[in-house]
N, C-alpha and C positions, 0 to 999 in steps of 0.2 A: 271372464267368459266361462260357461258353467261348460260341462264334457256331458256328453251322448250319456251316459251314465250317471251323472247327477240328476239325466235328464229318462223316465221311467214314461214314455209320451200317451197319454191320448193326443200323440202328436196332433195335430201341431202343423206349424208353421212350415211348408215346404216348397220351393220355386225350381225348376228344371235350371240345373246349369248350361250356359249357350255349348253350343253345340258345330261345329266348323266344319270339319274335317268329314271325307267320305267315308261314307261303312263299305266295309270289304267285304265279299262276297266268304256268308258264314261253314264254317265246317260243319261235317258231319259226322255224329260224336259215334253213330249206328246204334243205336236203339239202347246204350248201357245204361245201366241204375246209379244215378247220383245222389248220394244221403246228404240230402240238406237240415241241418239244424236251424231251431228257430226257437221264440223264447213264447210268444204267445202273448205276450203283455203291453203291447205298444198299440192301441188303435191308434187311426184306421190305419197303419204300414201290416200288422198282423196280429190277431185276436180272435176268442173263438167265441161264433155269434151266440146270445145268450138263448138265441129265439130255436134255431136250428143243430145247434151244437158245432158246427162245421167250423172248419178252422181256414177262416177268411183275411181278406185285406191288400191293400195294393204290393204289397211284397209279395201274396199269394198271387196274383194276377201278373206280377213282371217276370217271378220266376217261371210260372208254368207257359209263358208269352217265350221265355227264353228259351226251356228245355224241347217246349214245339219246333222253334226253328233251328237248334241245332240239333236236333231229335236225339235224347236222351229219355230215362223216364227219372221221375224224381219220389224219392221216397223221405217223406218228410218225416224228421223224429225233432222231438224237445228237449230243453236241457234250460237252466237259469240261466241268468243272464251273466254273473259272475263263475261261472262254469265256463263259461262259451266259447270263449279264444284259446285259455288253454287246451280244452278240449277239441278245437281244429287244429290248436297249434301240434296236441299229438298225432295227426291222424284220425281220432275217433269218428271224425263228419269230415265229407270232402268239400260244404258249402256253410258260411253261418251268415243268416240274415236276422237281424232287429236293428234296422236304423242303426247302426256302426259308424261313429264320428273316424274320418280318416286323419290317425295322428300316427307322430314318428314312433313314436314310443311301442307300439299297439304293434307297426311294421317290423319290429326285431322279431317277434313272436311270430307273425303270421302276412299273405300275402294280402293284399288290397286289390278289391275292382277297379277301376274307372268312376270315380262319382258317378250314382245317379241319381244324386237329389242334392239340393240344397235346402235345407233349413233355416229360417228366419221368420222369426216374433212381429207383426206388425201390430200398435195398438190402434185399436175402434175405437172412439170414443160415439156419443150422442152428436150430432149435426149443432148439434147451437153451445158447443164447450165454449169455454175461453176461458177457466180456471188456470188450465197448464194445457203447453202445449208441446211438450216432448218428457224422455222419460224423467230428466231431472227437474223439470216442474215438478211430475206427478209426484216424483219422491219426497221434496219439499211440499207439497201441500196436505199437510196432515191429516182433514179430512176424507180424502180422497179412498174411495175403495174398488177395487178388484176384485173381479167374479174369474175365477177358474176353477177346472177338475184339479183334486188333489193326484199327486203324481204323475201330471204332462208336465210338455217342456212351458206350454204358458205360465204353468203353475211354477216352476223352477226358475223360467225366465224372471217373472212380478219379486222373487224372494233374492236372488240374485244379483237381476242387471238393475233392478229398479228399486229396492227397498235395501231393506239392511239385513240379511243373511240369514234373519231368522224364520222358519218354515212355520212357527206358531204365530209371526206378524197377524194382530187381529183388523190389519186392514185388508186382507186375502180372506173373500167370504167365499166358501166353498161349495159345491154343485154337483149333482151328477154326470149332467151330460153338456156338452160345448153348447149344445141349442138352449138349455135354460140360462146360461150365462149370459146370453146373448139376449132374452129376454129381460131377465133382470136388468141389464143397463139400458135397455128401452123405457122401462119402467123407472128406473130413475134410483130403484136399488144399491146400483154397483155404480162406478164412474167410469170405469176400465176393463176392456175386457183384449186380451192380446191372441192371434190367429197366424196362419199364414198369409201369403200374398193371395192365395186363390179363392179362399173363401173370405175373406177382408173384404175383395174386389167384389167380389157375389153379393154379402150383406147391401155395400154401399149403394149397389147399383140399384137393388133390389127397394131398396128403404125411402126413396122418393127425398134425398135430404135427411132424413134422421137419423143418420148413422155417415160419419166419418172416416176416416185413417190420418193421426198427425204423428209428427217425429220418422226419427229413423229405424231401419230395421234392427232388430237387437236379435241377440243370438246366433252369427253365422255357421254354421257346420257344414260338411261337405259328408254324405253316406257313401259307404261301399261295402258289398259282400267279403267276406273274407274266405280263405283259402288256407290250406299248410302250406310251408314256404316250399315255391319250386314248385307247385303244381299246374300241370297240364291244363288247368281248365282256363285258367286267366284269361289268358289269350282269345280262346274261344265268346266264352263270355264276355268280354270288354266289346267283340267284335257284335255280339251280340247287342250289348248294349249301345253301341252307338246307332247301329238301324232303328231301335225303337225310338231314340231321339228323333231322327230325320224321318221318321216316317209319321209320326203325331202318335205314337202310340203312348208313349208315355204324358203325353200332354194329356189323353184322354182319362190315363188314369188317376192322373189329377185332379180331371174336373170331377170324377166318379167319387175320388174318395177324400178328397179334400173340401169342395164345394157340393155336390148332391148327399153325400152322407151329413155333412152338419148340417147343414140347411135342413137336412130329415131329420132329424134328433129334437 
């Protein structure tokens, strides 16, 4: 299993973790400044658009959906990604989001949200495959090629969970954007191309037959904002985040940036 970190996403693969329990009526934080850090480099969770320069993406949308309801104001600064933790874990930022795999290791350092994303690889194939039909097919079929962006999790997924560890595999043909990949294996280009559940489901439904999903999901990760440890905001935020669950807000920014952004590209 590759880490959030091995994983640099034009994310990628994301499914709402189920959701049970009631949200609790959220506090109010009264109007304070929260310095959230961010790294910039993960579309669509958070990137700066090339077209407008703005610094967008559904982590920009969940947080500012957050800091609304518990009314805070949020002043976004940057930092690398290998900077990130330790630099919440001093204090420097009282929030850090880029898709943050929730692991034990990570929690000595620093606090954890509540998931609010799950992560997972599904592969597409073309409608009339029967070469291979899960990832250790694909593995075994040496012909077989993969279309992803260099530095998502698809791309780390295909080098990882499905080939053999190496990033210069010349079976991994590489792309600009998620929507040419997707084209190429219509074309007959690539064999494979791996997404999440939401825009997987989009393609398929979309493609009249010519496009699939087989095998299982690869890749699970569970995401959470991070925090210094013992901080006051947890609490609020987690409460935060479970209303967006139960109210479809977060589903919505699913469809927005996981299925209406590639599908755009």
């Amino acid at each position: 299993m590759f880490s959030r970190r091995t994983v640099l996403a034009g994310l990628s693969a994301l499914v709402l973790m189920p959701f049970t329990a009631a949200a609790a009526e959220l506090p109010d934080l009264g109007g304070k400044t929260v310095v959230v850090v961010t790294e910039n480099a993960y579309p669509p969770l958070q990137f700066v658009d090339p077209k407008s320069g703005e610094q967008i993406g559904w982590e920009y949308d969940a947080m500012n959906e957050i800091a609304k309801r518990l009314n805070f104001k949020v002043e976004y600064q940057n930092t690398s990604w290998d900077a990130m933790i330790q630099a919440v874990s001093d204090n420097q930022y009282e929030i850090g989001m880029t898709g943050i795999t929730i692991k034990d290791d990570r929690k000595e350092k620093v606090d954890f949200s509540d998931p609010y994303m799950r992560s997972q690889q599904f592969m597409l194939v073309r409608g009339d495959e029967t070469r291979f039909t899960d990832a250790k097919s694909f593995g075994a079929f040496a012909d077989g090629l993969v279309g992803a962006q260099p530095g998502t999790s698809p791309f780390y997924a295909a080098v990882y969970e499905i080939l053999d560890g190496n990033e210069q595999n010349p079976r991994i043909k590489l792309f600009e954007t998620f929507g040419a990949t997707v084209q190429a294996l219509k074309a007959g280009d690539v064999d494979l191309v791996l997404t999440d559940s939401v825009a997987a489901k989009g393609y398929v439904d979309a493609s009249a037959g010519a496009l699939k999903v087989i095998g299982d999901p690869l890749g699970t990760e569970d995401f959470g904002f991070i925090f210094p440890k013992g901080s006051e905001l947890v609490a609020p935020v987690n409460a935060a985040i479970a209303e967006l669950k139960t109210d479809g807000t977060l589903d919505a920014l699913n469809k927005k940036w996981f299925l209406d952004y590639k599908m755009g590209q």
